[in-house]
MILO-843665 format. One record per residue (C-alpha): residue number from 1; residue in three letters; x, y negated, z negated. Coordinates in steps of 0.02 Angstrom, whole numbers. Layout:
N
pos:NUM; code:ALA; xx:X; yy:Y; zz:Z $
...
// end
This chain:
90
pos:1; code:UNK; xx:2875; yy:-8051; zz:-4453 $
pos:2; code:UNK; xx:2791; yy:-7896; zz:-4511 $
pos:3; code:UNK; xx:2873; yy:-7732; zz:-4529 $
pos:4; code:UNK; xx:2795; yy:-7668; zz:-4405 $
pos:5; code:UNK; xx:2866; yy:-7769; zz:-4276 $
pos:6; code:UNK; xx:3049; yy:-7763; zz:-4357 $
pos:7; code:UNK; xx:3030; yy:-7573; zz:-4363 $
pos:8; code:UNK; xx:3017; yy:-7604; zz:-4173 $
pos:9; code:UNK; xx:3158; yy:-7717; zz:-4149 $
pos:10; code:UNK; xx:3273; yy:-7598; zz:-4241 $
pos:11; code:UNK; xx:3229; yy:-7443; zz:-4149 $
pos:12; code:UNK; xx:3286; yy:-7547; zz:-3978 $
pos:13; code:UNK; xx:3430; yy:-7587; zz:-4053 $
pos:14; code:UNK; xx:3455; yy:-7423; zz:-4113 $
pos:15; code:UNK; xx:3440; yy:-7369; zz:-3947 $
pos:16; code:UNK; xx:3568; yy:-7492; zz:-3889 $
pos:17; code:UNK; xx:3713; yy:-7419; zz:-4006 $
pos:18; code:UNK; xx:3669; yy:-7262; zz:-3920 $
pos:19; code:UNK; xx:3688; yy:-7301; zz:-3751 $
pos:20; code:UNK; xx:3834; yy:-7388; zz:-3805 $
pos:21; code:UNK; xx:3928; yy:-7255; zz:-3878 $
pos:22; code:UNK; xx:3888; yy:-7137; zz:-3744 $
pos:23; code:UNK; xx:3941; yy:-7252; zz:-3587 $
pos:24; code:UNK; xx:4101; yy:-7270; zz:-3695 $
pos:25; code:UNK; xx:4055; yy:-7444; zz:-3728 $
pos:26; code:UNK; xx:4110; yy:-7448; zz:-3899 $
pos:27; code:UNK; xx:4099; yy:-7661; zz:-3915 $
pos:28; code:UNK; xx:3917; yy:-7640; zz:-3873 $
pos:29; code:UNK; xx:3880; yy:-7517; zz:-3984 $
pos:30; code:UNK; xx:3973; yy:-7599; zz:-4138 $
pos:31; code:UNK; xx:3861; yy:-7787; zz:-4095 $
pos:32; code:UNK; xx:3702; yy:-7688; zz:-4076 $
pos:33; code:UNK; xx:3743; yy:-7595; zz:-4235 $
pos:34; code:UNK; xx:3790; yy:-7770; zz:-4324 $
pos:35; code:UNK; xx:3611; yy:-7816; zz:-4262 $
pos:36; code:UNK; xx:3543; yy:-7671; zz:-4319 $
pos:37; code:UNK; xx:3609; yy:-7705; zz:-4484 $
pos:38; code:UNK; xx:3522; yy:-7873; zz:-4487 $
pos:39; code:UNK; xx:3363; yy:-7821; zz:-4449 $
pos:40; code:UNK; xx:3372; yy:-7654; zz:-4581 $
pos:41; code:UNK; xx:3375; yy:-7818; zz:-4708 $
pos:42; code:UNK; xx:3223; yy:-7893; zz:-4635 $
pos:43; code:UNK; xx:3121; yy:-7758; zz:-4703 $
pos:44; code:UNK; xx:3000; yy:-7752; zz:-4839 $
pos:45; code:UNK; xx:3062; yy:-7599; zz:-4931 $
pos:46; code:UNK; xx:2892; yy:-7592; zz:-5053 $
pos:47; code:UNK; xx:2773; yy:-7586; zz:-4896 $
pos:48; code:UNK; xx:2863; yy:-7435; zz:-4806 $
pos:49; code:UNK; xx:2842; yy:-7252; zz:-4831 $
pos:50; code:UNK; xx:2955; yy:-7165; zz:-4947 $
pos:51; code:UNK; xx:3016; yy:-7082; zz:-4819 $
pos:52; code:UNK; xx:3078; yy:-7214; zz:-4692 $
pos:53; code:UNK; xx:3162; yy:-7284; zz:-4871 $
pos:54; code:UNK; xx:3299; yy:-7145; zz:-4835 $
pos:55; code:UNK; xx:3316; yy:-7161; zz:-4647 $
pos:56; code:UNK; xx:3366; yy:-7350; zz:-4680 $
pos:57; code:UNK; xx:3483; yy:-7312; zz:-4802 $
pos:58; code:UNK; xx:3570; yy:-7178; zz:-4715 $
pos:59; code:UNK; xx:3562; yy:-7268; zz:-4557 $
pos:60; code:UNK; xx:3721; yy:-7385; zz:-4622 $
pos:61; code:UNK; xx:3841; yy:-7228; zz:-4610 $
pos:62; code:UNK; xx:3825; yy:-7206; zz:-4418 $
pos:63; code:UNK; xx:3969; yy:-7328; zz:-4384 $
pos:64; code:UNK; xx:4112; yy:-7210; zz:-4471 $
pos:65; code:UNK; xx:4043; yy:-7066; zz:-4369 $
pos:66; code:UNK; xx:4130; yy:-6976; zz:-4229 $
pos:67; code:UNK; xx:4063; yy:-7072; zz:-4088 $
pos:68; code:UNK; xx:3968; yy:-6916; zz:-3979 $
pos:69; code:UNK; xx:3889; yy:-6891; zz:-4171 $
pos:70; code:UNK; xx:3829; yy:-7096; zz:-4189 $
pos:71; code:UNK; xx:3769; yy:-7085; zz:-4028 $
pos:72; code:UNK; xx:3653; yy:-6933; zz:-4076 $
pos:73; code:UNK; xx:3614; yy:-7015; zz:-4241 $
pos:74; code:UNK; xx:3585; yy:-7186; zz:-4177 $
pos:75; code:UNK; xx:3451; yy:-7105; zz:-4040 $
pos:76; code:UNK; xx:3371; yy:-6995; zz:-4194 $
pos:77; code:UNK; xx:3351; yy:-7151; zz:-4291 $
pos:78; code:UNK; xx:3282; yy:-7254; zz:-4159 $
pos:79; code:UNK; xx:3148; yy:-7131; zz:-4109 $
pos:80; code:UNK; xx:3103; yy:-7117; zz:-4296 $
pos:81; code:UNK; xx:3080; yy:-7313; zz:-4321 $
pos:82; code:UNK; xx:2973; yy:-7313; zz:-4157 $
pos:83; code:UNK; xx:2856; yy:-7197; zz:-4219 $
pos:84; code:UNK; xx:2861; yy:-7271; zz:-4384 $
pos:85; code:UNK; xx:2818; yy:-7434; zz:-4273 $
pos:86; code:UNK; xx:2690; yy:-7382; zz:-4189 $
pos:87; code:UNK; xx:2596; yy:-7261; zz:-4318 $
pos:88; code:UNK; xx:2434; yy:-7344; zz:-4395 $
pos:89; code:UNK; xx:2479; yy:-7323; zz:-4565 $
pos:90; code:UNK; xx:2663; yy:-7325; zz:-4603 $
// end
């Protein structure tokens, strides 16, 4: 699987742990985020931009966050990784 793709797959899950936390589904949220977690590992780290580097790492805090504050975050970083997704030469 290319990054790309996985880029793709974790911005939908991203988006998940959002809706989660905001319907007040916290069990959701928490399996999306474990997905999440599993797909952040998926990616090639040397064949991303430097920038996206940071967004993954900081992306593993969200769970210890107030929950109205994860579900910001986890939206932010889930229309980041889309864009990263889709852009022609991330």
């Amino acid at each position: 699987m290319n990054n790309k793709q996985i880029l793709g797959d974790l911005s939908l899950d991203l988006k998940r742990v959002a809706m989660g936390y905001n319907r007040g589904s916290i069990r959701m949220a928490e399996r999306f985020f474990e997905e999440a977690l599993k797909r952040r590992d998926e990616i090639d780290r040397k064949k991303v931009k430097p920038y996206l580097i940071k967004f993954i790492q900081d992306m593993g805090d969200i769970k210890n966050r107030e929950k109205g504050k994860a579900a910001e975050d986890a939206l932010m970083y889930s229309v980041i990784f889309q864009n990263a997704s889709q852009s022609t030469n991330s």
